[in-house]
GUTI-322293 format. One record per residue: residue number from 1; residue in one letter; y, z, x of N, C-alpha, C in turn. Coordinates in Angstrom, 2 decimals. Each point is the difference from the previous one (the first is absolute). Layout:
<sites>
+-----+------+---------+---------+---------+---------+---------+---------+---------+---------+---------+
! pos ! code !      nY !      nZ !      nX !     caY !     caZ !     caX !      cY !      cZ !      cX !
+-----+------+---------+---------+---------+---------+---------+---------+---------+---------+---------+
! NUM !    a !       Y !       Z !       X !       Y !       Z !       X !       Y !       Z !       X !
...
+-----+------+---------+---------+---------+---------+---------+---------+---------+---------+---------+
</sites>
This chain:
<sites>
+-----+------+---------+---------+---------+---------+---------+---------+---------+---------+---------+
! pos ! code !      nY !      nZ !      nX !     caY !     caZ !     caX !      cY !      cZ !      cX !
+-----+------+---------+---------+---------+---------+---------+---------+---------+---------+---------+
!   1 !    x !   29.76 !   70.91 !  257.41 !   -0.76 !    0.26 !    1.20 !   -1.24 !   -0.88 !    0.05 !
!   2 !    x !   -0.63 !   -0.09 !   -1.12 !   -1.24 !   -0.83 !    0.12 !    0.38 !   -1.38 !    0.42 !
!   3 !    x !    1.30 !   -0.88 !    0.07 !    0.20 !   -1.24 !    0.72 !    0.24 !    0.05 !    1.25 !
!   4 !    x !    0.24 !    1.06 !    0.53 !   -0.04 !    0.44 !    1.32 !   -1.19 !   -0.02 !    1.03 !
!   5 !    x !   -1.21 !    0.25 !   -1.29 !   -1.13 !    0.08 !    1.02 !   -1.12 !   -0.97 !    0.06 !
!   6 !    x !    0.89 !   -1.41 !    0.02 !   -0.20 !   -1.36 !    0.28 !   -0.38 !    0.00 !    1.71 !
!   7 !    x !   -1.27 !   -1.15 !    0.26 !   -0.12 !   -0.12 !    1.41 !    0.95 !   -0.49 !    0.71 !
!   8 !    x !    0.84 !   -1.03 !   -0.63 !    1.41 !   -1.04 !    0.17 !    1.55 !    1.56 !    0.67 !
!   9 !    x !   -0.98 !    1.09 !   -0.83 !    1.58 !    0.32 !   -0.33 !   -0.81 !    1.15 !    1.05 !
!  10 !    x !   -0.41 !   -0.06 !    0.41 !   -0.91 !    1.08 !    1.29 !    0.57 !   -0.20 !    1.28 !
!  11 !    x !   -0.22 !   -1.26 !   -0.01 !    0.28 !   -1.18 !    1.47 !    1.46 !    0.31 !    0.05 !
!  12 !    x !    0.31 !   -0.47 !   -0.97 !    1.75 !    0.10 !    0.09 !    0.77 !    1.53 !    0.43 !
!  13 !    x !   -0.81 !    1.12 !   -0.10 !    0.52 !    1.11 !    0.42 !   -0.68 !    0.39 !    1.26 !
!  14 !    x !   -1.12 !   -0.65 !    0.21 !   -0.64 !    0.84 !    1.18 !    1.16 !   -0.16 !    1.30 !
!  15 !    x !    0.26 !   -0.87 !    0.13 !    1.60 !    0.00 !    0.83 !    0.76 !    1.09 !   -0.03 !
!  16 !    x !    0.57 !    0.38 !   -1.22 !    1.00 !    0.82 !   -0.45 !   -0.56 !    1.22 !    0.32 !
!  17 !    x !   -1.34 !    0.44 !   -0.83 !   -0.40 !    1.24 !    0.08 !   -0.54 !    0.67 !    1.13 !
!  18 !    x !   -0.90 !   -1.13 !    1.07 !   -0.20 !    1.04 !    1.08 !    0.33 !   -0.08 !    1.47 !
!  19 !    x !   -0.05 !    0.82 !    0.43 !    0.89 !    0.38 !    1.14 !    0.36 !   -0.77 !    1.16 !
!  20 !    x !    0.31 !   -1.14 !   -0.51 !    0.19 !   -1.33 !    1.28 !    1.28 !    0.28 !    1.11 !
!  21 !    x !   -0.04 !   -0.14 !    1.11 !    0.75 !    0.25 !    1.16 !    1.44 !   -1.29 !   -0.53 !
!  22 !    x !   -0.74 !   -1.00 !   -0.28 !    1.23 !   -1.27 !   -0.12 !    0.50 !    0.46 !   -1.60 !
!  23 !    x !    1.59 !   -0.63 !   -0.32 !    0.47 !    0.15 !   -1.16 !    0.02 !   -1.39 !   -0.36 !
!  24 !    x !   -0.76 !    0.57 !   -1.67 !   -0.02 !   -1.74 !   -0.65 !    1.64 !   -0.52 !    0.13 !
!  25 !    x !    0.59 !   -1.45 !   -0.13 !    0.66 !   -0.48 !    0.04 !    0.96 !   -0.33 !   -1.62 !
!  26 !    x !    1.15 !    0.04 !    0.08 !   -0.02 !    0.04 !   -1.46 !   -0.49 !   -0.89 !   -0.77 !
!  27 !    x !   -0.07 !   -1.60 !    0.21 !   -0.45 !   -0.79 !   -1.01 !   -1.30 !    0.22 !    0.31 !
!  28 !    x !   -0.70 !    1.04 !    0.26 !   -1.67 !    0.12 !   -0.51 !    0.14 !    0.96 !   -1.16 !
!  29 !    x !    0.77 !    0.63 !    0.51 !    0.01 !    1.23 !   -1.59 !    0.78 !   -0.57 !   -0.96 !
!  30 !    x !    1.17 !   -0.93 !    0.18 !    0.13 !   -0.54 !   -1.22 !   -1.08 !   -0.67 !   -0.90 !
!  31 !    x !   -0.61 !   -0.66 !    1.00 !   -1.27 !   -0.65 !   -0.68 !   -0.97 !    0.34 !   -0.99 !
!  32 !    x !   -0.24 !    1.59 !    0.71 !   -0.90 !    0.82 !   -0.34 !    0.93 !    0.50 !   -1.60 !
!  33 !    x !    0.82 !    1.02 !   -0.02 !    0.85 !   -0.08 !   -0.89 !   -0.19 !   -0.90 !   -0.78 !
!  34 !    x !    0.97 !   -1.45 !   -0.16 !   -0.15 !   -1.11 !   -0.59 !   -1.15 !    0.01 !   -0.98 !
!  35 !    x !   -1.56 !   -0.20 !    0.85 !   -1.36 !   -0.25 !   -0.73 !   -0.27 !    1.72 !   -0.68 !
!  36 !    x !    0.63 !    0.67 !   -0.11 !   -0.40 !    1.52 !   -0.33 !    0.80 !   -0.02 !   -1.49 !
!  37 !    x !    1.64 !   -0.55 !    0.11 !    0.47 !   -0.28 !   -1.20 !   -0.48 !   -0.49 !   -0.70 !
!  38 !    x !   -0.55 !   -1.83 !    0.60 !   -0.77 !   -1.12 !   -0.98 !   -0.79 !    1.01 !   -0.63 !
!  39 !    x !   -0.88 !    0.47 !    0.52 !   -1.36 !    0.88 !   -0.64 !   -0.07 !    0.79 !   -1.03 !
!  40 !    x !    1.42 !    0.57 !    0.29 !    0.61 !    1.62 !   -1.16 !    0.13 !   -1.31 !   -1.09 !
!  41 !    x !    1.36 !   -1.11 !    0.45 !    0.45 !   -0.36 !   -1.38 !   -1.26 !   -0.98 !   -0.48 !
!  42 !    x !   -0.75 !   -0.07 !    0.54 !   -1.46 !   -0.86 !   -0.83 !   -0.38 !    0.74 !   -0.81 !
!  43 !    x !   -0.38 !    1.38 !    0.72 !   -0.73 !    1.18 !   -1.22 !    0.74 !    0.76 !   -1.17 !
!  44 !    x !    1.84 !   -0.19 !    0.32 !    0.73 !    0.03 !   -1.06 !   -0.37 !   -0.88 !   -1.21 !
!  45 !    x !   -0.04 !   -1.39 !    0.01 !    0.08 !   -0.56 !   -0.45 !   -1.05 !   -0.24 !   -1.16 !
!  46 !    x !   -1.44 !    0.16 !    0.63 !   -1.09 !    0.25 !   -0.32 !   -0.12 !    0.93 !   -0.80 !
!  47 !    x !    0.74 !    1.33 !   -0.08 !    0.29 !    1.08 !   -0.61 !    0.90 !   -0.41 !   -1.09 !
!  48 !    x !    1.18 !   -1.03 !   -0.22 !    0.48 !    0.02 !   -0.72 !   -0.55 !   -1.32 !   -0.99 !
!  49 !    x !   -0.86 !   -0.63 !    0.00 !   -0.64 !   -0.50 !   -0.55 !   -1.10 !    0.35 !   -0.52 !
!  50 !    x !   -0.92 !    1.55 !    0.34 !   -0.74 !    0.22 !   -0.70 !    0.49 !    0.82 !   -0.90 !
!  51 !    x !    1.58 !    0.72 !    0.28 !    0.29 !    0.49 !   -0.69 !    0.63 !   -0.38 !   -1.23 !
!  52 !    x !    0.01 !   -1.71 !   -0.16 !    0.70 !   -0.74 !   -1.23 !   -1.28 !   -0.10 !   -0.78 !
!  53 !    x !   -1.31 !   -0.07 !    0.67 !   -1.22 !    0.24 !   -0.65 !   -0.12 !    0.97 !   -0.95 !
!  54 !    x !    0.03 !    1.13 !    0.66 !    0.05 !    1.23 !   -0.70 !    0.58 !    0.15 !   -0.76 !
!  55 !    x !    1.47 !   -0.03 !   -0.20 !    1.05 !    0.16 !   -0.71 !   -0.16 !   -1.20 !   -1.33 !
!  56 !    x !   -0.76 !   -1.12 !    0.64 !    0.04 !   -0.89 !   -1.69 !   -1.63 !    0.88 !   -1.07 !
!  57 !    x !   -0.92 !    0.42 !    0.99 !   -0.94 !    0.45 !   -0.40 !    0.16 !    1.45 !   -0.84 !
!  58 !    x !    0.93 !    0.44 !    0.58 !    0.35 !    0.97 !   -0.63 !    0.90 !    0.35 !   -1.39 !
!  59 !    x !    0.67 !   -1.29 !    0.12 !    1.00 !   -0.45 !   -1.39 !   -0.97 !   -0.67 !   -1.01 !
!  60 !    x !   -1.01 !   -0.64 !    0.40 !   -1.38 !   -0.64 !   -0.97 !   -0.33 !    1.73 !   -0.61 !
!  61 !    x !   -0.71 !    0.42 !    0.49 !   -0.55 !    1.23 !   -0.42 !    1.07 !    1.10 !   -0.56 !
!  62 !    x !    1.41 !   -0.12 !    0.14 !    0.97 !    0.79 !   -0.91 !   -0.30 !   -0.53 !   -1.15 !
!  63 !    x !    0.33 !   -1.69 !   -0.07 !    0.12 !   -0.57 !   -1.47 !   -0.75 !   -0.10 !   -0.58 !
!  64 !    x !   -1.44 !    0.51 !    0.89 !   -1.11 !    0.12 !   -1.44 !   -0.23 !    1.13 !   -0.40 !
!  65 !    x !    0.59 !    0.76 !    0.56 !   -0.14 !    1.57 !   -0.73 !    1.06 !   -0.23 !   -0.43 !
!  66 !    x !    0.95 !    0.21 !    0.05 !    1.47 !    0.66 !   -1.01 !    0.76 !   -1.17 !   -0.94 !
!  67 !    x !   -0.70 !   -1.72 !    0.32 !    0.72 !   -0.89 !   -1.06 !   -0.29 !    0.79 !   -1.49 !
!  68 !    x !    1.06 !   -0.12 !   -0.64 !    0.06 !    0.79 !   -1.15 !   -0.45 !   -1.00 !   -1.36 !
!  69 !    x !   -0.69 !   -1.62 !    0.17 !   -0.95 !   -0.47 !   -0.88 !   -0.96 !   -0.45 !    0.48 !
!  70 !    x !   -0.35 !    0.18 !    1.77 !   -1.76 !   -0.77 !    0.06 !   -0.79 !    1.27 !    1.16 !
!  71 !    x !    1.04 !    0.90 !    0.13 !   -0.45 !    1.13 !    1.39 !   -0.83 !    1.39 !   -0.59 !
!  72 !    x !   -0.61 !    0.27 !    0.88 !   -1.22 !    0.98 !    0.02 !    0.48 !    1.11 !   -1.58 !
!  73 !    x !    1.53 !    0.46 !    0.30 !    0.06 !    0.71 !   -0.93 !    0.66 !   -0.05 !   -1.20 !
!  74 !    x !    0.20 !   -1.53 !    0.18 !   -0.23 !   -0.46 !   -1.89 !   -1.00 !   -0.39 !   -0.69 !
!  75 !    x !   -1.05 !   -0.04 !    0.76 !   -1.37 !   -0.39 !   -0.57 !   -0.81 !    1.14 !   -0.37 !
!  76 !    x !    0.62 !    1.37 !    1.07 !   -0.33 !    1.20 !   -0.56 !    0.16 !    0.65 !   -1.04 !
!  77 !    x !    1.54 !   -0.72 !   -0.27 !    0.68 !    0.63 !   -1.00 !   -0.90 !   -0.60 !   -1.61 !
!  78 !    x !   -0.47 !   -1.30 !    0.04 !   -0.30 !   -0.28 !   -1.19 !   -1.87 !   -0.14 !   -0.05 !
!  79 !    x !   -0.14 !    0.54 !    0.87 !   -1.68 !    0.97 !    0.37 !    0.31 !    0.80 !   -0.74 !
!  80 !    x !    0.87 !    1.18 !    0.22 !    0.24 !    1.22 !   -0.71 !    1.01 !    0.04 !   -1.65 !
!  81 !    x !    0.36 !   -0.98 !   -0.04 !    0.22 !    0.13 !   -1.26 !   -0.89 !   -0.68 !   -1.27 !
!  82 !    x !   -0.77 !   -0.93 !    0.78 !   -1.25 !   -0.08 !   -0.53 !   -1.42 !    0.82 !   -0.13 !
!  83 !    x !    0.26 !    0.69 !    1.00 !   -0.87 !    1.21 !   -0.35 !    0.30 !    0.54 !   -0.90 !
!  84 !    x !    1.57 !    0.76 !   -0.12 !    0.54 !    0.85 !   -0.66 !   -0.63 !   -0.52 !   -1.61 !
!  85 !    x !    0.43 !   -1.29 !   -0.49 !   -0.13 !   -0.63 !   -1.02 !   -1.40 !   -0.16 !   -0.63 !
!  86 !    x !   -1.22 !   -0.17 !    0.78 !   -0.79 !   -0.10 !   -0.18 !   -0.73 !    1.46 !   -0.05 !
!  87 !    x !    0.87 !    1.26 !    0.61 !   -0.93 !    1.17 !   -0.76 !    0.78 !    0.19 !   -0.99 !
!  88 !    x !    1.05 !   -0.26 !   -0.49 !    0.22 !   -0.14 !   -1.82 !   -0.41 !   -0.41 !   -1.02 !
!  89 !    x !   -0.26 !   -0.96 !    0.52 !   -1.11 !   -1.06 !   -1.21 !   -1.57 !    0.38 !   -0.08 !
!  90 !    x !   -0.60 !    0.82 !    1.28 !   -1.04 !    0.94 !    0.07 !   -0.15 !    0.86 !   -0.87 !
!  91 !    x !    1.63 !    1.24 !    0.17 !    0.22 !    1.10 !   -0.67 !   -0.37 !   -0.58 !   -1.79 !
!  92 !    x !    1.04 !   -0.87 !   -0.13 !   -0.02 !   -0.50 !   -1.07 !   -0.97 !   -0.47 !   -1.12 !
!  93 !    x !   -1.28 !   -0.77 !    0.72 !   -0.84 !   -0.13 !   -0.62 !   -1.06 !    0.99 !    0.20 !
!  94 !    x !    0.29 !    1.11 !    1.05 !   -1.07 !    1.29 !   -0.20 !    0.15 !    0.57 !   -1.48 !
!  95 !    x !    1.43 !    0.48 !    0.08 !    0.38 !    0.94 !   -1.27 !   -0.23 !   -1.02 !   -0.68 !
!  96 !    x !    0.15 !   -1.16 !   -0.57 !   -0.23 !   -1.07 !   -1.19 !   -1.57 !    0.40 !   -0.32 !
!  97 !    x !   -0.96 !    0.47 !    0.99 !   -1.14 !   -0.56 !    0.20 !   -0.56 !    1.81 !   -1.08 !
!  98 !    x !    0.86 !    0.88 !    0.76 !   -0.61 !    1.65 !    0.07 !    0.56 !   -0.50 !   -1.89 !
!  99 !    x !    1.28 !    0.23 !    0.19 !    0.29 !   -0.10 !   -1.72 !   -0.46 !   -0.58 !   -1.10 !
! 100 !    x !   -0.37 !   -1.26 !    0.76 !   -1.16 !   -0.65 !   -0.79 !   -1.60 !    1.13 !   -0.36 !
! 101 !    x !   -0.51 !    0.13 !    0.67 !   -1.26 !    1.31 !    0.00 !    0.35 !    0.96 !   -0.77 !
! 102 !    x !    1.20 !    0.66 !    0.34 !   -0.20 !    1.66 !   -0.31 !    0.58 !   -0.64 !   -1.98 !
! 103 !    x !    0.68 !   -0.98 !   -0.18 !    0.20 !   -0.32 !   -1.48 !   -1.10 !   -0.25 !   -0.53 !
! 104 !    x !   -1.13 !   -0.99 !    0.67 !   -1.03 !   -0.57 !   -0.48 !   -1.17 !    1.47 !   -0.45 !
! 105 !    x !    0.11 !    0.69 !    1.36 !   -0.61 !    1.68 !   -0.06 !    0.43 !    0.75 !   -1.08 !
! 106 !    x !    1.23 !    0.11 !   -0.73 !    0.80 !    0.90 !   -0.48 !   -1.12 !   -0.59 !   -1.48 !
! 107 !    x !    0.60 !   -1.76 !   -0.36 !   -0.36 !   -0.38 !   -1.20 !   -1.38 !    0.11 !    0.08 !
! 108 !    x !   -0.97 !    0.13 !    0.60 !   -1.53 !    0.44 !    0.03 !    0.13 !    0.69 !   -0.37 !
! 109 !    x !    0.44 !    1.20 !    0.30 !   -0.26 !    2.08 !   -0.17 !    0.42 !   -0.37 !   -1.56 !
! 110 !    x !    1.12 !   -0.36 !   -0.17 !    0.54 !    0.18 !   -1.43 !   -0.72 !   -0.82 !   -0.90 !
! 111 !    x !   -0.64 !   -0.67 !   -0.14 !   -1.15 !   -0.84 !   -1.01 !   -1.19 !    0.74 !    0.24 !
+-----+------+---------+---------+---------+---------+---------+---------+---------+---------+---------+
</sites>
């Protein structure tokens, strides 16, 4: 509807639409017709070209989330298993750290 409410495409109906005593002739309404198609299949077209836009823009942004060695959630994946890893080696040298003390504590008390 919004190509419809062209000034071009105004003119071309004011004929048609209001209440004229004479009847347009047919090759005026073919005409009219004719330039009403051009118009639709322009804005088709236009449509299907932004829609190859979209559609490649949209396949960019799949493959960076879901490629399974450079996308959003394989980089997550080794975020989190590096986390994971790195509170082990935390854990690890806590208790290294406590066991260290409470032995060093123990051999105090006992001397």
């Amino acid at each position: 509807m919004q190509l419809l409410k062209n000034q071009k495409t105004d003119v071309l109906f004011k004929g048609v639409m209001s209440n004229q005593n004479e009847p347009l002739n047919i090759y005026e309404l073919a005409t009219r017709v004719q330039f009403l198609e051009e118009k639709i299949m322009d804005g088709i077209e236009q449509l299907k070209e932004s829609h190859k836009c979209v559609r490649s823009d949209v396949s960019k942004i799949k493959q960076a989330v879901y490629d399974p060695d450079k996308g959003l959630y394989a980089r997550l994946k080794v975020v989190e298993n590096t986390r994971d890893s790195d509170s082990k080696v935390i854990w690890l040298i806590f208790s290294g750290l406590a066991g260290g003390f409470i032995t060093f504590l123990g051999s105090m008390l006992m001397n």
